[in-house]
N, C-alpha and C positions, 0 to 999 in steps of 0.2 A: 418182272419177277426179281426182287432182290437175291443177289449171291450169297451161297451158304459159307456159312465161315473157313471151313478152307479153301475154297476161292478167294472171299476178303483176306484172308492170312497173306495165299497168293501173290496179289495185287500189291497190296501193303510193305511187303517184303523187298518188292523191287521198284515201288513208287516211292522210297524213300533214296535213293538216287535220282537225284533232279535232273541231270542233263542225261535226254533221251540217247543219245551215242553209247554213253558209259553204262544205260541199262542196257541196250541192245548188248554192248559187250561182256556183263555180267550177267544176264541169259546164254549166249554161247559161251562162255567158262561152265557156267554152271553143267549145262551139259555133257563136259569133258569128264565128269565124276559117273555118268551112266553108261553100261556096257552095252554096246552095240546090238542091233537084233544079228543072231546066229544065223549064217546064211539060210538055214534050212526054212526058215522064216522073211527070207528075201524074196519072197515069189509072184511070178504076175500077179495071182490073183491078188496080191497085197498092194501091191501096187497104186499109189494115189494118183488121180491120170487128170491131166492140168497143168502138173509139175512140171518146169523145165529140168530139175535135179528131179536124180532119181527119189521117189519118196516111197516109203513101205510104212504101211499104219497096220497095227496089231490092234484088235478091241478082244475082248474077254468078259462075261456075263459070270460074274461070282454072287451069291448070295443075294439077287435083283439088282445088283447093283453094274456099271459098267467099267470096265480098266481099258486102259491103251498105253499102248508103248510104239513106239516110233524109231525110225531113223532115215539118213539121206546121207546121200554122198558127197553133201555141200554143208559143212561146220554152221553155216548160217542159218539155212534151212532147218539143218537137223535142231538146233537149241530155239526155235521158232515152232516148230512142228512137236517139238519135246514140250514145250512149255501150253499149250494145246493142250497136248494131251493129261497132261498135270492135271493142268484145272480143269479137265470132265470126268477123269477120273475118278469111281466113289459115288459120283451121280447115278442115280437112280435113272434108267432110260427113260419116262416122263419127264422128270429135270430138265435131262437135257434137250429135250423137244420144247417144251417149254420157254427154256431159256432166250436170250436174243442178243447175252453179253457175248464179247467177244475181246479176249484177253490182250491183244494186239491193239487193240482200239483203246482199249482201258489205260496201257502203259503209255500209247505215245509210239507205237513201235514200228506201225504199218507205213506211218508219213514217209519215211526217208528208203523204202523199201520203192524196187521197182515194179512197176504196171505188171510182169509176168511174175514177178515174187507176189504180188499181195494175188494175182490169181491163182495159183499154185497152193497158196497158205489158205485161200479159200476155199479150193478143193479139198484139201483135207479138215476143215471144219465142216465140210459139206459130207464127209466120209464118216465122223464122229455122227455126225447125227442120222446118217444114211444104217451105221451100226446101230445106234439108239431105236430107230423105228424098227428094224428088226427083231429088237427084242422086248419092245413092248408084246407086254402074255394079251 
């Protein structure tokens, strides 16, 4: 399934910095412009479980469509898990069932990540779409 254009927006955006370090590092900047989830939104049940960093995944079902918001206790993690959630964002829960991109793989981002970080980041890709099924009507 080809990516809808804000996903290629996405992509594009940070595939024009060539060396994979300096995009890993301008996805964690970018994140430092997002406000935290509020603790009252910090809760087991949120909880992404896989994570070695604490990881808390927000989904929200607006207009058919699905939103998430994110955060961790690990700057790395968090602009990793944030950029995730960007791009399924806006998707339609079919979409993202659908889907089989994965934005980490697209940029180059997962290679230099360790064995319990890309598992961890898959838990929580595993959680977007664990949302998604849930809310297909």
């Amino acid at each position: 399934m080809p990516l809808s254009a804000p996903q290629q927006q996405l992509i594009d955006d940070y595939a024009i910095i060539e060396d994979p370090q300096e995009r890993l590092a301008a996805v964690v900047d970018h994140v430092r412009s997002h406000a935290p989830l509020p603790e009252t939104e910090r809760t087991e049940a949120r909880r992404v479980r896989g994570c070695i960093s604490q990881v808390w995944l927000v989904g929200e079902l607006r207009d058919g469509r699905c939103y998430f918001r994110a955060d961790s206790d690990s700057p790395l993690v968090r602009g990793l898990v944030t950029l995730l959630c960007e791009f399924f964002s806006g998707a339609k829960p079919a979409e993202i069932l659908a889907s089989n991109a994965d934005p980490l793989a697209l940029l180059d981002l997962a290679r230099n990540l360790s064995p319990t970080r890309q598992n961890g980041l898959a838990s929580a890709h595993t959680a977007i779409r664990a949302f998604a099924a849930g809310a297909v009507p």
